[in-house]
PAVOLO-213413 format. One record per atom (N, C-alpha, C): residue in one letter; x, y, z. Coordinates in steps of 0.2 Angstrom, whole numbers, padded with zeros to 4 digits, always signed. Each point is the difference from the previous one (the first is absolute). Layout:
% residues N
aXYZ;...
This chain:
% residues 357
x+0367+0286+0086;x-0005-0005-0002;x+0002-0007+0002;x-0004-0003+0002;x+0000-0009+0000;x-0004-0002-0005;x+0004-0006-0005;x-0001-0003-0001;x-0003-0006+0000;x-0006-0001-0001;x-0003-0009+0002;x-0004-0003-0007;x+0003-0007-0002;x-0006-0002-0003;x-0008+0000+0001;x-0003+0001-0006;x-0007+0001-0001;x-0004-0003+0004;x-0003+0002+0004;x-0007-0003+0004;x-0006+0004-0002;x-0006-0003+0000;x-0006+0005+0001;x-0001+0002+0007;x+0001-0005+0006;x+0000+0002+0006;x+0002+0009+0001;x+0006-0001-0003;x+0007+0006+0002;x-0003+0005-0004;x-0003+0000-0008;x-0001+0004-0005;x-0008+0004+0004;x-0002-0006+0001;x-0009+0001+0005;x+0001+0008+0006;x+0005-0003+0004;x+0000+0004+0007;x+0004+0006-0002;x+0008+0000-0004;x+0001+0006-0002;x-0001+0001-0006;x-0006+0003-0003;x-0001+0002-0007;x+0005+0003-0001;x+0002+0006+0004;x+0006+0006-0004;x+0007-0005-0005;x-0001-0007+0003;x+0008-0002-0002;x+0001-0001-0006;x+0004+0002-0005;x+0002-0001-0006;x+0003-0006-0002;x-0005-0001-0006;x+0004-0007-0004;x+0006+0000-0004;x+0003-0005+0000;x+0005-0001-0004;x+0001-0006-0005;x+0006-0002-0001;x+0001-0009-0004;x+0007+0002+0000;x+0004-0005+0001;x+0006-0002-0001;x+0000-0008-0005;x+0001-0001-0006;x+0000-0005-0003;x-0007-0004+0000;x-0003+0003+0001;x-0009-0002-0001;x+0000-0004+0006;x+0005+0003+0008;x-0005-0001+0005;x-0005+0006+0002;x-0006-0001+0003;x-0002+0008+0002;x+0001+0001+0006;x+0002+0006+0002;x+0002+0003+0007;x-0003+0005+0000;x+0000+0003+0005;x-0002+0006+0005;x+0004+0003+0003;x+0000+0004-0003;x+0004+0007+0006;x-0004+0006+0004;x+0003-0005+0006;x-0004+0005+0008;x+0005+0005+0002;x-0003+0008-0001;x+0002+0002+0006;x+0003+0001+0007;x+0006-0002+0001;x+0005+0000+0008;x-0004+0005+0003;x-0006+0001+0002;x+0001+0004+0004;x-0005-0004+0008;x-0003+0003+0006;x-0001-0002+0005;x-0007-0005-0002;x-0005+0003-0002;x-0008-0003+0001;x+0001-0005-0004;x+0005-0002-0008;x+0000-0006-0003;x+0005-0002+0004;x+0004+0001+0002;x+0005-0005+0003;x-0004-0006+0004;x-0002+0006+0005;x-0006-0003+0005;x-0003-0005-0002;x-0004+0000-0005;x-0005-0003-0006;x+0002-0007-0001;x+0007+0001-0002;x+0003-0006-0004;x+0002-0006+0006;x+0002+0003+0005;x+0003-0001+0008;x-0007-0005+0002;x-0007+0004-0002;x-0005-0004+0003;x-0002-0006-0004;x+0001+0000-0005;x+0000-0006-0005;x+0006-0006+0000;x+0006+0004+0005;x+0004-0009-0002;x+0005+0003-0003;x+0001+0006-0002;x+0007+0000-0005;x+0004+0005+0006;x+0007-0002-0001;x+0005+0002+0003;x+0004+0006-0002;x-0002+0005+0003;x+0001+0006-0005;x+0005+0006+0007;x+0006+0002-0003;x+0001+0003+0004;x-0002+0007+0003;x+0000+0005+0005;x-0003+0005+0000;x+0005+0006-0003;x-0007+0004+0000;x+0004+0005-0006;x+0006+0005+0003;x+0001+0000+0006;x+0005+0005+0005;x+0007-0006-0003;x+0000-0004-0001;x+0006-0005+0000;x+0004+0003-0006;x-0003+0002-0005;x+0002+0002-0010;x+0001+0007+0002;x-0005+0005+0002;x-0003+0005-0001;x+0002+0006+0005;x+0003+0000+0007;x+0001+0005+0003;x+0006-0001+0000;x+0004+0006+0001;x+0007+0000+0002;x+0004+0001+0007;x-0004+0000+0004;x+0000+0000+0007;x+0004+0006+0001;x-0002+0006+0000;x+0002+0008+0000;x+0006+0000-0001;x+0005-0004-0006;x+0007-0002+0000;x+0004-0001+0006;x-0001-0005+0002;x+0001-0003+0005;x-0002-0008+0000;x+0005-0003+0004;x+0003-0008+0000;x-0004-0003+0007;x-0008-0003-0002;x-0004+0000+0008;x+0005-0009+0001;x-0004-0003+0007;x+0006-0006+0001;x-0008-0004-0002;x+0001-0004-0001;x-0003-0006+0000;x-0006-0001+0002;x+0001+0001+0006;x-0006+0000+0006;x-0006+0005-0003;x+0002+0008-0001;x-0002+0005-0002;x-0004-0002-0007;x+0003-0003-0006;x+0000-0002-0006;x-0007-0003+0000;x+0000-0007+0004;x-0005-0006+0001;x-0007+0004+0005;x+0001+0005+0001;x-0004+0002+0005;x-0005+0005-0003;x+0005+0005-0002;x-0004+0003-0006;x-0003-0002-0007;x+0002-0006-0001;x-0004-0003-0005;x-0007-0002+0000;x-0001-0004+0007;x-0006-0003+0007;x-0003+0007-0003;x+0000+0005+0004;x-0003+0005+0004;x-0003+0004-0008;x+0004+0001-0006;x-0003+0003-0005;x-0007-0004-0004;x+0000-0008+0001;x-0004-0005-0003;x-0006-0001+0005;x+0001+0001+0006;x-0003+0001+0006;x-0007+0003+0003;x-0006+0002+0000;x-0004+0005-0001;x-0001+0001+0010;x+0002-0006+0003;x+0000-0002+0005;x+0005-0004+0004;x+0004+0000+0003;x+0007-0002+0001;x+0003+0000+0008;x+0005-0003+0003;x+0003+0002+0005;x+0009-0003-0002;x+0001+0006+0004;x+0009-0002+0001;x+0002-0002+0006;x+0001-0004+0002;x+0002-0003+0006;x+0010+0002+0002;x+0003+0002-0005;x+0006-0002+0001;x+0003+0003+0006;x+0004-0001+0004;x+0004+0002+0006;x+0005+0007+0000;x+0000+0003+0003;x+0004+0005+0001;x+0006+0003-0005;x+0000+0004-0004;x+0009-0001-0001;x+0000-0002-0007;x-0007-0005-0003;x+0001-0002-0005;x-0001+0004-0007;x-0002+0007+0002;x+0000+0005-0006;x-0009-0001-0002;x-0005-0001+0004;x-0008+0002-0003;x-0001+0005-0003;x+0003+0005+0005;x-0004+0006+0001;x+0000+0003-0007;x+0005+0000-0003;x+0002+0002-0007;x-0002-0002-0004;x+0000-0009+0000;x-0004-0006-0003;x-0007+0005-0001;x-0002-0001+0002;x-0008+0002+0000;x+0000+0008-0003;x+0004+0005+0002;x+0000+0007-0004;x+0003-0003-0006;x+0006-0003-0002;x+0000-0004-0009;x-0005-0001-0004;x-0005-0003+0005;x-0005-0004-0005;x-0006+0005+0001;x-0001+0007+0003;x-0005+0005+0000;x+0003+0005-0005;x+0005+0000+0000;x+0002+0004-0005;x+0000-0003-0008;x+0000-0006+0000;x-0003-0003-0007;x-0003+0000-0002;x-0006-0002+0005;x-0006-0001+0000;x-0004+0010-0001;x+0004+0006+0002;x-0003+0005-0002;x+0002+0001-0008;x+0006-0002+0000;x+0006+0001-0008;x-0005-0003-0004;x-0005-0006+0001;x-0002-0001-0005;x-0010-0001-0002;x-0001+0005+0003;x-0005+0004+0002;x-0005-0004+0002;x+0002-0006+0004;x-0004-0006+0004;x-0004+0004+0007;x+0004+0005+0004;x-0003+0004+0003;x+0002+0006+0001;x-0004+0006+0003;x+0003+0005+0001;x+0002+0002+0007;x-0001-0001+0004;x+0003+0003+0009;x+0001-0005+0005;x+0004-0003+0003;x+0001-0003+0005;x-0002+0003+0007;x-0002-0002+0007;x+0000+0001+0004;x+0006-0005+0004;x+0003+0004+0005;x+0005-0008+0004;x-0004+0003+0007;x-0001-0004+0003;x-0002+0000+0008;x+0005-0002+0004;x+0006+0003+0005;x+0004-0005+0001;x+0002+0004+0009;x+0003-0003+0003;x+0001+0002+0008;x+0003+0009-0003;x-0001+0002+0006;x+0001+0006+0001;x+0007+0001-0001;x+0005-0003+0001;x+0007+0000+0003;x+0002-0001-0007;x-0005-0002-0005;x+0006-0001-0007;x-0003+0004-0005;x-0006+0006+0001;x-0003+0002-0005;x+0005+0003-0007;x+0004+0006+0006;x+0007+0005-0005;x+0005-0006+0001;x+0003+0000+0007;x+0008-0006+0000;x-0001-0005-0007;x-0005-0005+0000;x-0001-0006-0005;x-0001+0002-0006;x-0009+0002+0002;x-0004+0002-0010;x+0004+0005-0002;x-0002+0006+0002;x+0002+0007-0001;x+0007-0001-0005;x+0005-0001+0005;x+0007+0000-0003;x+0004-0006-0003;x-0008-0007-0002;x+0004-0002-0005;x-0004+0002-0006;x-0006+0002-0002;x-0001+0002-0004;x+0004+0006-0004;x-0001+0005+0004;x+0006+0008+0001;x+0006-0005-0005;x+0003-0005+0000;x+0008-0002+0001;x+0000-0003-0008;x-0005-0004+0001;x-0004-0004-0006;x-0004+0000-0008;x-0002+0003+0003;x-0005+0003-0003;x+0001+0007-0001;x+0003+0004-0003;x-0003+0008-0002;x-0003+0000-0004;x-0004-0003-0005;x-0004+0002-0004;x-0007-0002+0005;x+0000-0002+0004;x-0008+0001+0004;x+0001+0004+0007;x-0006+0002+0001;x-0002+0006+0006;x-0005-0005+0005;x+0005+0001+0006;x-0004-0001+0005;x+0000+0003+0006;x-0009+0001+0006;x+0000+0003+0003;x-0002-0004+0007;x+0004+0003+0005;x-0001-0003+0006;x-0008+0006+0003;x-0004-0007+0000;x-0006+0003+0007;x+0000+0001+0003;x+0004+0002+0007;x+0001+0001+0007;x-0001+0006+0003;x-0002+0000+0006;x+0000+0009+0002;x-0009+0001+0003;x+0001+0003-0001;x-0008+0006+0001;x-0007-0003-0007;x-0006-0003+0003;x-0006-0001-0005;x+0001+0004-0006;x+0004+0008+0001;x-0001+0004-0003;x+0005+0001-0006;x+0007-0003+0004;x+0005-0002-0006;x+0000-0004-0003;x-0003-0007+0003;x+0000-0007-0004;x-0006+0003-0005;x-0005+0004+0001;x-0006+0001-0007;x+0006+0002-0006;x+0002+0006+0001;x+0006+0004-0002;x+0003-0003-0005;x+0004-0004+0004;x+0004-0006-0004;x-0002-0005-0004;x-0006-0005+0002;x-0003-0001-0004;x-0005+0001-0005;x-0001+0008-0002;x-0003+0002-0005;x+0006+0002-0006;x+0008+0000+0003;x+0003+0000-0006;x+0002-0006-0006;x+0003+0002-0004;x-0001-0006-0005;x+0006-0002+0000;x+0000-0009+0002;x+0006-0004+0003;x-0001-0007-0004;x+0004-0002+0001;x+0000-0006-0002;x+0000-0005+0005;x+0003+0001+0008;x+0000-0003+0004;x-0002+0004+0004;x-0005-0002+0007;x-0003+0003+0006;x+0002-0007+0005;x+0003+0004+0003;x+0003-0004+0006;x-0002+0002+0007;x-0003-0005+0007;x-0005+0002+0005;x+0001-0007+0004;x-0001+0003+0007;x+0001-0005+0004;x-0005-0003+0001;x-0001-0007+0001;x-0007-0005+0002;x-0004+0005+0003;x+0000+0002+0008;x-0006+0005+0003;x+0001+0007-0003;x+0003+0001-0005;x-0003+0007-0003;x-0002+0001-0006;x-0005-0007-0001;x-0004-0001-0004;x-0007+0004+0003;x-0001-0003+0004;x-0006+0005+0004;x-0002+0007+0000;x+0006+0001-0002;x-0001+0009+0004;x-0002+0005-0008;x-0001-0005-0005;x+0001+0001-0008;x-0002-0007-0004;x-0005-0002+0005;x-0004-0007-0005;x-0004+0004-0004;x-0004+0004+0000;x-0007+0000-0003;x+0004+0005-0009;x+0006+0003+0002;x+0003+0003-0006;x+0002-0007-0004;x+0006-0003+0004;x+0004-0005-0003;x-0007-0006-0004;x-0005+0000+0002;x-0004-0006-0003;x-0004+0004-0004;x+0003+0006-0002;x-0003+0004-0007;x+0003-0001-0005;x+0007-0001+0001;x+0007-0001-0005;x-0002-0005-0003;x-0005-0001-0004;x+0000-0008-0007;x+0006-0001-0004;x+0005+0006+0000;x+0002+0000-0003;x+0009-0001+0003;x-0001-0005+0007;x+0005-0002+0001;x-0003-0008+0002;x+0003-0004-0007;x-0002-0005-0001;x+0003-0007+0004;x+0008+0002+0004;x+0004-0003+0002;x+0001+0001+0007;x-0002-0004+0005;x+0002+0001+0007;x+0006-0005+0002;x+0005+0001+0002;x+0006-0004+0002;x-0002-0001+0007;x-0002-0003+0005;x+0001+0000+0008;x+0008-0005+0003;x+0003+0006+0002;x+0007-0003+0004;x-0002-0001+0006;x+0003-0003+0003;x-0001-0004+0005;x-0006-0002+0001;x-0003-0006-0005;x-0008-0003+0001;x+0000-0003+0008;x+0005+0000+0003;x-0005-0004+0005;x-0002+0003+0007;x+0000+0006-0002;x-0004+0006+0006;x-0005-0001-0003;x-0006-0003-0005;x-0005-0003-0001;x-0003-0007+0003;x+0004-0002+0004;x-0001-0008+0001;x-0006+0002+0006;x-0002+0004+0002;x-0007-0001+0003;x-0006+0005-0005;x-0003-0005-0002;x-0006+0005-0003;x-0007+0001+0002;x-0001+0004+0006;x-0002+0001+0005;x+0000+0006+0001;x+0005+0004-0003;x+0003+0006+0003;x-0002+0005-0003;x-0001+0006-0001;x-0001+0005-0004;x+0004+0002-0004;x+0008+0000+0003;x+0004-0001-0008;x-0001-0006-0006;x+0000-0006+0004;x-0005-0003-0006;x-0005+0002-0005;x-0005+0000+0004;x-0007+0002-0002;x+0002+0007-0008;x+0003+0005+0004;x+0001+0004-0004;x+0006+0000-0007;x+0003-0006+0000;x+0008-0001-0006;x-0009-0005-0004;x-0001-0003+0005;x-0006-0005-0006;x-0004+0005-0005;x-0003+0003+0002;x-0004+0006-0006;x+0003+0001+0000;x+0007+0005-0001;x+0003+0004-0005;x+0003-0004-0004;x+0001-0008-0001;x+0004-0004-0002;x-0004-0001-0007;x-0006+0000+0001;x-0008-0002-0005;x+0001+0004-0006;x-0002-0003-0004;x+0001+0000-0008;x+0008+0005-0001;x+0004-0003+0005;x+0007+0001-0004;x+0002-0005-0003;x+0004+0001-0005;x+0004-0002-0007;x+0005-0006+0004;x+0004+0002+0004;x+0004-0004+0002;x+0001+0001+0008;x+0002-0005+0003;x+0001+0000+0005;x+0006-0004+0005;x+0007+0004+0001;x+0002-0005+0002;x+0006+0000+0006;x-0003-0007+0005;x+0002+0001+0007;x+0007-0003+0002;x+0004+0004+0003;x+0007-0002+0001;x+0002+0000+0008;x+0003-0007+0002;x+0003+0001+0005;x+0002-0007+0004;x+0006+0001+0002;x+0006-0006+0001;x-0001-0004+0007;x-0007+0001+0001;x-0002-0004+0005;x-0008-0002+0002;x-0003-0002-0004;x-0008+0001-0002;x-0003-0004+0008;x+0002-0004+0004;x-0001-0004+0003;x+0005+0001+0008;x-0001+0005+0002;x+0006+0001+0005;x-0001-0003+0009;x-0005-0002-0001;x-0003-0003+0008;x-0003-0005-0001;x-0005-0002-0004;x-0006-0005-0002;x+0000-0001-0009;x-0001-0004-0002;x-0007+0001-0006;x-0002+0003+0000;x-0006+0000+0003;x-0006+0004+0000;x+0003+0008+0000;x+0006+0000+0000;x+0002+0009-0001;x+0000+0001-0009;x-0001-0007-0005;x-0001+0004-0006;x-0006+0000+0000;x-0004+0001+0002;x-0010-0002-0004;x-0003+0008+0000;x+0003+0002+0004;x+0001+0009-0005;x+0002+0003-0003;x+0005-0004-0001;x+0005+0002-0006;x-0003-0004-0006;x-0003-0006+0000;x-0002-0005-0006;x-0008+0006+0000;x-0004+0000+0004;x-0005+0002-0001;x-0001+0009-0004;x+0005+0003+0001;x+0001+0007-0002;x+0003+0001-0009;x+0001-0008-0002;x+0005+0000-0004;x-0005-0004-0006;x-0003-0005+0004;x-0004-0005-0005;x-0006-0003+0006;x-0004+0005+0000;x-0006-0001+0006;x-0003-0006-0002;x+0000-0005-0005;x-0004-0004+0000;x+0003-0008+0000;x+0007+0001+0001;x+0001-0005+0002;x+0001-0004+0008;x-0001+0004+0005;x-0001-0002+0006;x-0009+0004+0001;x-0002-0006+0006;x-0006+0004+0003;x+0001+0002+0006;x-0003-0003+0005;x+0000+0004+0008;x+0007-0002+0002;x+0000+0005+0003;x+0009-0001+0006;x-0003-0006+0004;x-0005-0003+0001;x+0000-0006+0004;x+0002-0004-0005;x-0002-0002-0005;x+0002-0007-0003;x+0006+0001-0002;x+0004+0008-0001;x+0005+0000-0004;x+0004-0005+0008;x+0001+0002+0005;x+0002-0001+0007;x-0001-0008-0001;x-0006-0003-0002;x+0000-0006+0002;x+0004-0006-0006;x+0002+0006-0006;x+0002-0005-0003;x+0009+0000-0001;x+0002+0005+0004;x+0006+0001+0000;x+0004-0002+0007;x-0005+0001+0006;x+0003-0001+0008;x-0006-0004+0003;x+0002-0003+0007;x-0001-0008+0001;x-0002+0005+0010;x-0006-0003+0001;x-0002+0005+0007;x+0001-0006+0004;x+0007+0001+0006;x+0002-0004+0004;x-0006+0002+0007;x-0002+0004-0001;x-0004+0004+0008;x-0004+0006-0003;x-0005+0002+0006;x-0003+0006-0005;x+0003+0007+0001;x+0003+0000+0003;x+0007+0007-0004;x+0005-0003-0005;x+0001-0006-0001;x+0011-0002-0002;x-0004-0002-0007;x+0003+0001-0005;x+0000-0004-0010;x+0009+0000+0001;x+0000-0004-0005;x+0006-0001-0001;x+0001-0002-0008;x+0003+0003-0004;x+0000-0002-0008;x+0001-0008-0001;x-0003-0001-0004;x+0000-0006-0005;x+0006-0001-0003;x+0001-0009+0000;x+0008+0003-0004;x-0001+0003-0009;x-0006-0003-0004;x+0002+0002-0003;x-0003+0009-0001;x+0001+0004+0004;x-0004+0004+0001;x+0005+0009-0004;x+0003-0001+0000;x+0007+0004-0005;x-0004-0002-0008;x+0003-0005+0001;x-0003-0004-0009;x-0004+0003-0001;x-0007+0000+0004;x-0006+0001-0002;x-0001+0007-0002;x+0003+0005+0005;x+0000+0006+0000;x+0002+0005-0007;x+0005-0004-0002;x+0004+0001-0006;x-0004-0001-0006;x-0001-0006+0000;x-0007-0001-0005;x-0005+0006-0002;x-0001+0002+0004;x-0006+0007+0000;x+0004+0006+0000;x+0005-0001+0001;x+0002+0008-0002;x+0007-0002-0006;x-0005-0001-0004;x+0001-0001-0007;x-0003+0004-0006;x+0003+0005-0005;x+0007-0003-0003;x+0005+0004+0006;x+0005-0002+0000;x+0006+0003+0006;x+0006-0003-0003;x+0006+0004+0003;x+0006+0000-0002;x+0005-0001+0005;x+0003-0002+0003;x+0004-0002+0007;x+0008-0001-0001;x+0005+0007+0000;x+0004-0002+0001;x+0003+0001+0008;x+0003-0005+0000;x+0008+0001+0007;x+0003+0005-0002;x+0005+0004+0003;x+0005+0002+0002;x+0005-0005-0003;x+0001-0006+0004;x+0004-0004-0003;x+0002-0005-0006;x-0007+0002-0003;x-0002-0002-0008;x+0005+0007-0007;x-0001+0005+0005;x+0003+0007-0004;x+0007-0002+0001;x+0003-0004-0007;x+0008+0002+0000;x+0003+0006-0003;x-0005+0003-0004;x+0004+0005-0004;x-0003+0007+0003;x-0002+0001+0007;x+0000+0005+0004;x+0005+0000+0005;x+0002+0005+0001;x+0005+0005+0004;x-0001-0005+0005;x+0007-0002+0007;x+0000-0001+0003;x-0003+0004+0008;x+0001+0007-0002;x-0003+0005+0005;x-0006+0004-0004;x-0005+0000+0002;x-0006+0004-0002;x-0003+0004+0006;x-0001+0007+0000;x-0003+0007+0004;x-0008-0001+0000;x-0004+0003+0003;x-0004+0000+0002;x-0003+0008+0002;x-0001+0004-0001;x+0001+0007+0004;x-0009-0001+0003;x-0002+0003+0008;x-0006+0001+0000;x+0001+0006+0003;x-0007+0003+0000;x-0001+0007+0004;x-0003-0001+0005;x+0000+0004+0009;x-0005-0004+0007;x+0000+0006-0001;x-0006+0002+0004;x-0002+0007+0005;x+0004-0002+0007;x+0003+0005+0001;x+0004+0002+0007;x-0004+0001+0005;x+0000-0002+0007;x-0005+0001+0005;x+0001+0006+0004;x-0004+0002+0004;x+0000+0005+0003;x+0004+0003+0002;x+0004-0004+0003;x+0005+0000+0006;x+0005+0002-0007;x+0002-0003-0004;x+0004+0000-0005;x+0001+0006-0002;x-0005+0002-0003;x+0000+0008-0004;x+0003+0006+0004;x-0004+0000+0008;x+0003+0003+0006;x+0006+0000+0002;x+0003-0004-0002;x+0006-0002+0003;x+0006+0001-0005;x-0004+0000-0007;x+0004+0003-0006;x-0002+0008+0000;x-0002+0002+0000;x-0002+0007+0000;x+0003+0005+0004;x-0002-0004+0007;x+0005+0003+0005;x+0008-0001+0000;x+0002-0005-0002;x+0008+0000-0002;x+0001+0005-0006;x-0003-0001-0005;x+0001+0006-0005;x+0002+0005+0002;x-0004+0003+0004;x+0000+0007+0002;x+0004+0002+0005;x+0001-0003+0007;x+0003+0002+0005;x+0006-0007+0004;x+0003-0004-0005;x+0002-0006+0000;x+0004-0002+0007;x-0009+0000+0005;x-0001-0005+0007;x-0006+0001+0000;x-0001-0007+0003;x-0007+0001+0003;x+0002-0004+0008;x-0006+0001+0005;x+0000-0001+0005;x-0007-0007-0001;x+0000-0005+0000;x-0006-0004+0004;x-0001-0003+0003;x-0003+0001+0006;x-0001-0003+0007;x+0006-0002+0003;x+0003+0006-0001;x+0009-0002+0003;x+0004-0001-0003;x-0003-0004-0006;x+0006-0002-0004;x+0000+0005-0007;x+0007+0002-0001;x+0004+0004-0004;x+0005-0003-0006;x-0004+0003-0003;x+0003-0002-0009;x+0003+0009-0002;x+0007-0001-0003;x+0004+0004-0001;x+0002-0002-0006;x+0003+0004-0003;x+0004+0002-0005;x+0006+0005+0000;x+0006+0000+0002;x+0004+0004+0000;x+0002+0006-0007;x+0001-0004-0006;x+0001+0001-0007;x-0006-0003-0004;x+0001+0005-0008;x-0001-0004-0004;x+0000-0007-0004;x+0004-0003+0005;x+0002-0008-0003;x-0005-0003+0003;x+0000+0001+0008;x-0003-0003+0005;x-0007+0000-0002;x-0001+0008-0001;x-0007+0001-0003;x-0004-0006-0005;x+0002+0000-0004;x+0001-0003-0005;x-0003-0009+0001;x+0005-0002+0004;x+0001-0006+0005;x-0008-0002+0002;x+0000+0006+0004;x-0008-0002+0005;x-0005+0003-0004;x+0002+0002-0005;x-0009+0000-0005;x+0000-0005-0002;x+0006-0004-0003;x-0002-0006-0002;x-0004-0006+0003;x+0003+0001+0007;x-0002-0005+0005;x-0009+0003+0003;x+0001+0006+0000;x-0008+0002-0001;x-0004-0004-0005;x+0002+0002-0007;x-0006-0005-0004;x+0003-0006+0000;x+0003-0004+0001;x+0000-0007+0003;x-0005-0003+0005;x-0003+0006+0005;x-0003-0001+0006;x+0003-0003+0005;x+0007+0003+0000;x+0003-0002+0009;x+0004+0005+0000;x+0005+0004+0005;x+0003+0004-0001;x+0005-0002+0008;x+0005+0002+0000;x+0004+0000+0008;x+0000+0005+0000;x-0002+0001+0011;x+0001+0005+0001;x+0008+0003+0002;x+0001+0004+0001;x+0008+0002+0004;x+0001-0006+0007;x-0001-0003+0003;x-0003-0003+0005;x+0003-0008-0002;x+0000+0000-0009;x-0002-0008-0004;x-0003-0005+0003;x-0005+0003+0000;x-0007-0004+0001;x-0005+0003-0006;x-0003-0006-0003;x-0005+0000-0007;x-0005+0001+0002;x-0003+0006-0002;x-0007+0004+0000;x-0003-0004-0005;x-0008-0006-0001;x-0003+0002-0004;x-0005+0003-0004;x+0001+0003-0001;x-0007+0004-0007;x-0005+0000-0001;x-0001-0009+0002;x-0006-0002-0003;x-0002-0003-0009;x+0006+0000-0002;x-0002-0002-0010;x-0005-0005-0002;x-0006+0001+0003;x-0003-0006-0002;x-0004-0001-0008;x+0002+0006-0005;x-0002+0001-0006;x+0009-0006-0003;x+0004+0002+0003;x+0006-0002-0002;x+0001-0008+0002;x+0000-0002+0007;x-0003-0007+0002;x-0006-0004-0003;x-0003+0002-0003;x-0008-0003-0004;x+0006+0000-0006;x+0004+0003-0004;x+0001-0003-0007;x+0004-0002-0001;x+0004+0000+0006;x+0007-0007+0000;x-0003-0006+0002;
């Protein structure tokens, strides 16, 4: 409960709240919970949010960063996390989705997030995390992601472009009220069809919110689909957005404004921004695990070693004498380079692998 003395204003907008007196002052007692806190927030009073008293962080000791972030994003109905690599979001934001389901503010998240972290990242920090919630990876076949998502989950996890292949299902789900989008700035052109398509399914969601440690990675003008997909109505045309943040030296060359960061920031507001080097009370090494598809050459070249440990290509011969060795150049296969007997470096081709380094 909060305690505030007596206003009508306050009595006015939460009727639910309970009267009190303490020595013939009169008080009110408000319910701690998200829509009064909200309330009170909007009127001028300083009220902490309810995750700060009320959740116990799945008994576990979050750092800082995580704490301030999840507090943001539970008060939030709209929101962006800007922090940088390393700084522990990703968890940050499952924190505050699982509060926000603990206390029955919503029921289903969706995360949209790059391919390479759908199981590595969501999957297995949930799994780690969280065992009292279920979640399910979209991926595969039209006919598995239906599958999958017709079971009953608390998390559905999906890569940006495999929204398409399961939009018309996914924008039936009213009853997944939370959209997280990781890595918001694959949005920064909204012009696109993946645009196009996150914008409707985002429509009358509960909450929605965009995370990523580099909103602006070439130009300005790289958030105005990211602000636009988030809070459509604070920018208009990508022309004026352009003319208010970059300076046209020629008619192909702009170049930003100095104050053109500032300004960018302002709009992708409320947001949260930690460093790396702001995080003292996080580990000095932190992992990162992704997943790539291997390329043609790759699987060939693994598959054939598996089974008859040589191959011959265009002359050049990759061997294996033993099991060690074996071992050896599978590795150097899914790395995507491999030595031939010859030592000279065969490439692969990795370019699933070179794209997410």
């Amino acid at each position: 409960m909060i305690l505030l003395r007596w206003t009508d204003k306050v009595a006015n907008i939460i009727p639910h709240a309970r009267e009190a007196a303490v020595k013939g002052v009169k008080l009110l007692l408000v319910p701690h919970k998200f829509e009064e806190t909200r309330l009170l927030r909007n009127m001028g009073y300083s009220v902490p949010a309810p995750v700060v008293s009320q959740y116990d962080w799945v008994h576990a000791t979050p750092f800082d960063s995580q704490r301030v972030t999840a507090e943001m994003l539970t008060m939030c109905k709209r929101a962006y996390v800007l922090s940088g690599m390393g700084t522990g979001k990703t968890l940050a934001s499952l924190f505050a989705a699982d509060f926000l389901i603990q206390t029955g503010v919503i029921k289903k998240v969706l995360v949209v997030a790059p391919l390479s972290t759908l199981s590595p990242t969501w999957m297995n920090e949930i799994f780690l995390r969280f065992r009292h919630r279920r979640a399910v990876v979209l991926h595969g076949t039209r006919t598995r992601r239906l599958a999958r998502l017709a079971e009953d989950a608390d998390f559905y996890i999906i890569n940006h472009d495999g929204i398409a292949t399961i939009f018309d299902e996914l924008q039936a789900r009213r009853d997944i009220d939370l959209v997280i989008l990781d890595e918001l700035a694959v949005y920064r052109g909204a012009n696109t069809d993946r645009w196009k398509r996150t914008r409707l399914l985002l429509e009358g969601r509960r909450f929605v919110w965009g995370m990523t440690g580099a909103p602006i990675p070439n130009a300005p003008t790289d958030a105005y689909g990211q602000i636009r997909l988030l809070h459509p109505h604070r920018v208009r045309s990508f022309r004026q957005f352009q003319s208010d943040t970059m300076i046209q030296r020629s008619q192909f060359t702009w170049t930003p404004k100095r104050n053109a960061s500032e300004y960018v920031h302002d709009l992708m507001k409320p947001s949260v921004r930690f460093k790396l080097s702001d995080c003292v009370d996080i580990p000095e090494t932190t992992y990162s695990t992704r997943e790539v598809v291997q390329s043609r050459q790759q699987v060939k070249f693994y598959d054939t070693l598996m089974d008859k440990l040589a191959i011959d290509w265009h002359g050049h011969e990759v061997t294996a004498v033993n099991e060690g060795v074996k071992l050896g150049k599978l590795l150097q296969i899914a790395g995507g380079w491999v030595y031939t007997a010859e030592k000279k470096v065969l490439d692969l081709s990795p370019t699933a692998r070179l794209r997410e380094l």
